[in-house]
N, C-alpha and C positions, 0 to 999 in steps of 0.2 A: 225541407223541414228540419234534417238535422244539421242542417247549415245555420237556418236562420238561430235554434236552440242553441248550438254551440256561440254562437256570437253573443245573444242574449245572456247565456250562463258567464261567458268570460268577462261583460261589461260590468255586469253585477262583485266579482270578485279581483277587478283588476288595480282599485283600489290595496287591493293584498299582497301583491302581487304574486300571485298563485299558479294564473293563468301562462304558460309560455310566450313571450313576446310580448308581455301585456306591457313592461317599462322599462327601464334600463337596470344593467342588474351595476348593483353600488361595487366601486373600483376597489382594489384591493392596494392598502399601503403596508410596507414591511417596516419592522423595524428587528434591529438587532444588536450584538454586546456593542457594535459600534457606536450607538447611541444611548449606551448606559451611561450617566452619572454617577449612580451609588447606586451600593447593593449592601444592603442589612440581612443578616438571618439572626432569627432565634432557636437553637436548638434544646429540645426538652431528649429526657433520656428515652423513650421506648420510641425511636426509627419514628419522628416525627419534626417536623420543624418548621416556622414561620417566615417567610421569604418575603423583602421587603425589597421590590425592582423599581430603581427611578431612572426614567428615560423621558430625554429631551427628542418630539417626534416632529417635523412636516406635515399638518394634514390638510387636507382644503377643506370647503363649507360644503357643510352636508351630509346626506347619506354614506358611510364611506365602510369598509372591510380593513380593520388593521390589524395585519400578522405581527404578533409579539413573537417571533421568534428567540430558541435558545432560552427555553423557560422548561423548571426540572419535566424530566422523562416519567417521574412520579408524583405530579401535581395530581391534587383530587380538582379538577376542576369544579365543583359546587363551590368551594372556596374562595374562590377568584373576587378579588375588589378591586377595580380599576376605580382611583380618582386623579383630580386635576391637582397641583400645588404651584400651578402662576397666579393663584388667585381672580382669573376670568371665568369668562361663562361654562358652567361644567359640563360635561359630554353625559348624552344620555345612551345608556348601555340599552340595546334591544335584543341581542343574542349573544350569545358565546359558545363555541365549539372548541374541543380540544383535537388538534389531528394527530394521530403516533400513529399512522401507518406511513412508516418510513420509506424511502425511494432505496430498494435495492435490484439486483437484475432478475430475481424471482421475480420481486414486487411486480414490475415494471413490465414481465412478461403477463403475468395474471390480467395488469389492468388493461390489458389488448389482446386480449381473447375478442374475437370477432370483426378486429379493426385491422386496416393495413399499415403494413410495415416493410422494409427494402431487406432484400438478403444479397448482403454482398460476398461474391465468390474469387476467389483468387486460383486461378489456372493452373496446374502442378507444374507445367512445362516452363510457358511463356514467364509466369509471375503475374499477369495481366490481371486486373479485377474484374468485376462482369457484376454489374446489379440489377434485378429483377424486382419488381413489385412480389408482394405474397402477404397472405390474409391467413393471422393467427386464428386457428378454428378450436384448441385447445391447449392449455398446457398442466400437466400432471405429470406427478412423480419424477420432477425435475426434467422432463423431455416433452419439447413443445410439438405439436403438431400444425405444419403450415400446409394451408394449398397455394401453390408456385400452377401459374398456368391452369392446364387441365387436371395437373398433378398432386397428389395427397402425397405430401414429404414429413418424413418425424428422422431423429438424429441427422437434423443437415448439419454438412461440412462449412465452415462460412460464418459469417456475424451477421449482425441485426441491427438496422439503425431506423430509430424511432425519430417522428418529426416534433414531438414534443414529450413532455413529462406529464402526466393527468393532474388534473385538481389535487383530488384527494391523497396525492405522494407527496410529502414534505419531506427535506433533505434534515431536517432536525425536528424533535418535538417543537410543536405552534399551538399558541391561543392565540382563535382568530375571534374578533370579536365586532361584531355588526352595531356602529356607532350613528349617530346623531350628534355632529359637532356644529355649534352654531357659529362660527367663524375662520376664516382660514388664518393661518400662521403657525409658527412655534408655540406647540405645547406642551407642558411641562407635568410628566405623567407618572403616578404612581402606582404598581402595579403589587398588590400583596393577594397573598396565598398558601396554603398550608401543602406540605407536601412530606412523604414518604422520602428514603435513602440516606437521611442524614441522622446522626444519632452522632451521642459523647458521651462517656463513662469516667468517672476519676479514676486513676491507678497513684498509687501512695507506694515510697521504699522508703524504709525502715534499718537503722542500723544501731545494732546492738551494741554496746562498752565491754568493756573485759568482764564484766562483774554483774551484768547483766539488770541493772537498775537503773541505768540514763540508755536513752536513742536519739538520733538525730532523723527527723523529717522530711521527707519531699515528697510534694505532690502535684500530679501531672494530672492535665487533660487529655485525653486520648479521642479526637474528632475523626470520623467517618464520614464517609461521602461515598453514596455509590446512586445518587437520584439522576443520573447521566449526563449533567452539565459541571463546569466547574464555577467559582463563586471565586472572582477575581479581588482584591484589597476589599475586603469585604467587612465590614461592622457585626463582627461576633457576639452574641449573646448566649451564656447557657441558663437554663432554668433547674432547678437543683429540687426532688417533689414529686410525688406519684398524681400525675396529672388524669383525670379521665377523659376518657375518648368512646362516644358514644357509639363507634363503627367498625367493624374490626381492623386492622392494623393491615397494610398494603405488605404484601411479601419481600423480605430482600431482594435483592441481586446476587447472585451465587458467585460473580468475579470478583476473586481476592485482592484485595486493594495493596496497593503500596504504603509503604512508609517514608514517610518525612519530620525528623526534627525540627522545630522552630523555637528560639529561647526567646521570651517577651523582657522589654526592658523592669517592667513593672507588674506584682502581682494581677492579677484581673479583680476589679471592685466589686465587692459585694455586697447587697441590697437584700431585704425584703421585699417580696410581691406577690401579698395575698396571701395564700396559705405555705408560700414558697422563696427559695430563694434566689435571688439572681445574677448572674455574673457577669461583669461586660470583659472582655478580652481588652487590655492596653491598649492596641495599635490596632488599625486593621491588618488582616491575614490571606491569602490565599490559601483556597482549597481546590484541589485537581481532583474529577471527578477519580472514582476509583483509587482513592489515597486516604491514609489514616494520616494523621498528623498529629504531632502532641506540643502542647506549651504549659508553660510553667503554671499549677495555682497556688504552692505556696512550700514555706521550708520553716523548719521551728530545729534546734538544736538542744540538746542534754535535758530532753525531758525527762521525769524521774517515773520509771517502769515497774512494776511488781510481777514475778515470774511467779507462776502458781503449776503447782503438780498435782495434778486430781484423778483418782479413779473414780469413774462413776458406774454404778448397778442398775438392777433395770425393776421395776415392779412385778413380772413375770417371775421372781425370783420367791417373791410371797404367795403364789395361791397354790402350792403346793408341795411334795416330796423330793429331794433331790439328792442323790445315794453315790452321785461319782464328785469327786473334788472338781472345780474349774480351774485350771492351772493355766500359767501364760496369761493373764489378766492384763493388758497393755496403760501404762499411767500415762497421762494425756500432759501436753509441755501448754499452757497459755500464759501471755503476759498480759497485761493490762495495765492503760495510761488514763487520768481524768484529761478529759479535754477543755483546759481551762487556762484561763488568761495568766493567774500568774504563776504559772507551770509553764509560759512560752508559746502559747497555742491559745484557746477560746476561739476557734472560728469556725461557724459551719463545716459541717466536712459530708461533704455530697459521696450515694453509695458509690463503692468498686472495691477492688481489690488491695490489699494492704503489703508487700512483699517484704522478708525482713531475712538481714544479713548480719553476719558478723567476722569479725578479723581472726584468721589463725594464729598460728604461732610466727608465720611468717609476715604478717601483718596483709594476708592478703584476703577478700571478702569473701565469706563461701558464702551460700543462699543455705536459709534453716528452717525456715517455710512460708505459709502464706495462706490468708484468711481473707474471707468476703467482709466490708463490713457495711450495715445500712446507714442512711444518714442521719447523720448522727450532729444535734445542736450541739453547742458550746457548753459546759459544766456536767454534761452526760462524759462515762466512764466508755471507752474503748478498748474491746477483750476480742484478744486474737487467739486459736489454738492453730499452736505448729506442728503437730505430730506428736508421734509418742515416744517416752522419757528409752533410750536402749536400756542402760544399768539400773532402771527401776522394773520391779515387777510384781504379782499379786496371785495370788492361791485363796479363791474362797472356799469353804467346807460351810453345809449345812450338819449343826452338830444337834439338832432336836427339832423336832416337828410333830404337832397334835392338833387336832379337834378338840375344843371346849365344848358344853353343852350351850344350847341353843338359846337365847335367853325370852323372856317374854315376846319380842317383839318377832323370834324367829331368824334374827339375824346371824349368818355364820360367826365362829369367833375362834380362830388361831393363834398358837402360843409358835415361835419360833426362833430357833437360836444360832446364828452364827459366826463364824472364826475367819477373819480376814487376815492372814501374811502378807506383809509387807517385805521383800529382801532389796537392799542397798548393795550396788557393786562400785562405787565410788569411794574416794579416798575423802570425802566429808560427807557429811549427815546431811539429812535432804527431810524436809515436811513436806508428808503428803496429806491431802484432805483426801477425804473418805466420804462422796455423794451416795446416799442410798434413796431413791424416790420411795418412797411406803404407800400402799394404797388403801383406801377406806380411810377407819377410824383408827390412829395407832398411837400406843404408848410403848415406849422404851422401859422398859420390868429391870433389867441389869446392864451395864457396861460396865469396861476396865477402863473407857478415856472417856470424858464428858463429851456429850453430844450437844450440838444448836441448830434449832429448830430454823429451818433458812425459809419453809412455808407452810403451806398445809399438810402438804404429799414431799417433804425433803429433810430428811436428814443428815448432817455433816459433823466428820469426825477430824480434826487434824493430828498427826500420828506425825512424830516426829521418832526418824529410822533412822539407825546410828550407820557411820561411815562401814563399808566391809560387812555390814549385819543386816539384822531384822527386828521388828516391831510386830506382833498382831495385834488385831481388835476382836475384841470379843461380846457380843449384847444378847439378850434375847427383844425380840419386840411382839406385844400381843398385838391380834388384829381384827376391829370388827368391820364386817363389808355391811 
């Protein structure tokens, strides 16, 4: 009876093939970089990027298994688009698997646990080898256990050789994907997908004039790769844009990549696309897995700079008493350039790091700091802070502080007055601006320098501090919260 049932049951699902033995299982075809024609990537900035794999494959008619090998080690496989570009009948996709359980000697002991395997011994005397059947019955904590014979053996002396490699071990990351081709021949196959490891950031140097109001430009791409494949003459694209990504974001690779220079004959072109911008790389590039690379995106020379020296206060400075001077007040060094066409520039400038140099006395560059900046369109202003000014410094004193009465509505209301020192240690005069944020409702009752109102909660003094001296400011400002 359970004969006849089990036959019954398997007749009914063998259409599926569900059943063991119920039809032939579909052949498996490989393909690999050998059969690459072109590879395109898009990389966007946050450890994301669009892979565009075209391989020319063999496959026959029919049901068929073909391994894409050598596709990134951080594909999301949901992602996966295989289409046809010969223009014939298109391949109908019925499954996709991604394998990354990679073939190592752990691996490879794990997947024969319970299965036989030959343990070859070499004689300490003779040299002679001596091979014996033995049947892996576990392996843990790096130390396999075999029974040899009647014998339970764990740290044997001797190797191991296996009569094949399982299924489920791939010597490289595979997508193997379960087709429907309706004719045999050359196919001509496109394989895209979104993948983790790859990321690019701009980096920009900066070089300062003797007088510190022109700089000369350059700006680099700085390409990562760590998705564990490399990406041979490859058609580069960046996307320049806070793209969203509805998943969270796949983890790096913690091995530190290498570096390599590459100079492009010609800047990389840029484009809108959408709410963004984009960049095609000149020439195609390679990229070696675990390697940074950088190429040129762009140089502009004797842009015209403005160096600004600003102390800025803090609003905690207004909601109450403060009895001890702040001495050592640090003035903050920024420059800022408009980024505009005819200033030498006007071009998108995607976020990263901005670095900026200038020549000594011996004409050689020191580094003077360096500033994040976001991206930034064309006719937007770009403001870098380098540090703080040494020969500038500031002393504030609160010289008055009260309570007003309360007015109808109940609202606190503060009367407060303070004394900013400026001192100059340099052999020319230097303006500094003077940021105070104010909070609440404020009006300035007295100063000694005009103030401008820069917004609602900001006001700015510029103080111009004589060579070898000093300057204070002095205001009071009321305040209602």
């Amino acid at each position: 009876m359970h004969k006849t049932f089990l036959f019954i049951f398997c007749g009914m699902i063998a259409a599926m093939g569900l059943c063991l033995g119920s039809g032939p299982v579909a052949a498996e075809t490989a393909t690999t970089l050998e059969d690459q024609t072109a590879v395109a990537v898009t990389i966007y900035n946050e450890d994301l990027a669009l892979v565009r794999d075209r391989r020319e494959v063999q496959l026959p008619e029919g049901e068929i298994r073909l391994a894409v090998r050598e596709v990134s080690a951080r594909i999301r496989p949901e992602t996966a688009l295989l289409r046809t570009r010969d223009g014939n009948s298109p391949l109908r996709v019925i499954e996709q698997n991604f394998d990354f359980d990679l073939l190592t000697p752990d691996k490879l002991l794990e997947k024969y646990v319970g299965r036989d395997v030959l343990l070859v011994r070499t004689h300490p005397t003779s040299g002679a080898e001596q091979t014996q059947p033995a049947t892996v019955l576990a392996y843990n904590d790096g130390v396999p256990v075999l029974k040899v014979g009647d014998r339970i053996e764990t740290g044997v002396p001797g190797r191991l050789v296996y009569p094949d490699v399982p299924e489920t071990l791939r010597v490289r990351p595979t997508l193997v994907l379960l087709l429907d081709n309706p004719r045999t021949g050359q196919r001509e196959l496109e394989l895209s997908y979104l993948s983790g490891g790859l990321s690019w950031r701009a980096d920009y140097v900066a070089r300062l004039n003797e007088s510190d109001d022109r700089l000369d430009l350059s700006g680099w791409v700085t390409l990562t790769n760590r998705s564990g494949i490399a990406f041979r003459n490859a058609q580069v694209q960046l996307v320049a844009g806070d793209v969203q990504q509805a998943r969270d974001r796949m983890r790096a690779a913690e091995a530190q990549p290498r570096m390599a220079m590459a100079m492009q004959d010609a800047a990389p072109q840029e484009e809108s696309l959408f709410e963004y911008h984009l960049y095609t790389l000149a020439r195609p590039t390679s990229i070696r897995d675990n390697q940074t690379k950088q190429v040129s995106l762009l140089s502009a020379a004797e842009l015209p700079v403005r160096k600004e020296l600003v102390l800025r206060g803090a609003p905690h400075f207004y909601t109450g008493r403060y009895g001890e001077p702040q001495r050592g007040l640090k003035v903050a060094v920024h420059i800022a350039f408009d980024n505009r066409e005819q200033d030498g520039l006007g071009v998108p400038l995607p976020k990263g790091i901005m670095r900026v140099y200038k020549d000594d006395s011996r004409g050689t560059a020191q580094f003077v700091g360096e500033d994040r900046i976001d991206h930034t369109p064309k006719n937007e202003e770009v403001r870098l802070r380098l540090g703080s000014s040494f020969d500038l410094t500031a002393e504030k004193v609160q010289t008055d502080y009260h309570k007003l009465d309360q007015g109808r509505d109940k609202s606190p209301v503060i009367e407060t007055a303070w004394r900013i020192t400026l001192k100059n240690a340099k052999p020319q005069a230097e303006t500094v601006r003077v940021e105070e944020p104010l909070p609440g409702d404020w009006t300035i009752l007295e100063e000694n320098f005009p103030h401008r109102k820069l917004s609602s909660a900001l006001a700015a003094w510029d103080i111009e501090v004589p060579a070898e001296g000093e300057a204070a400011l002095e205001y009071r400002a009321r305040i209602r919260y």
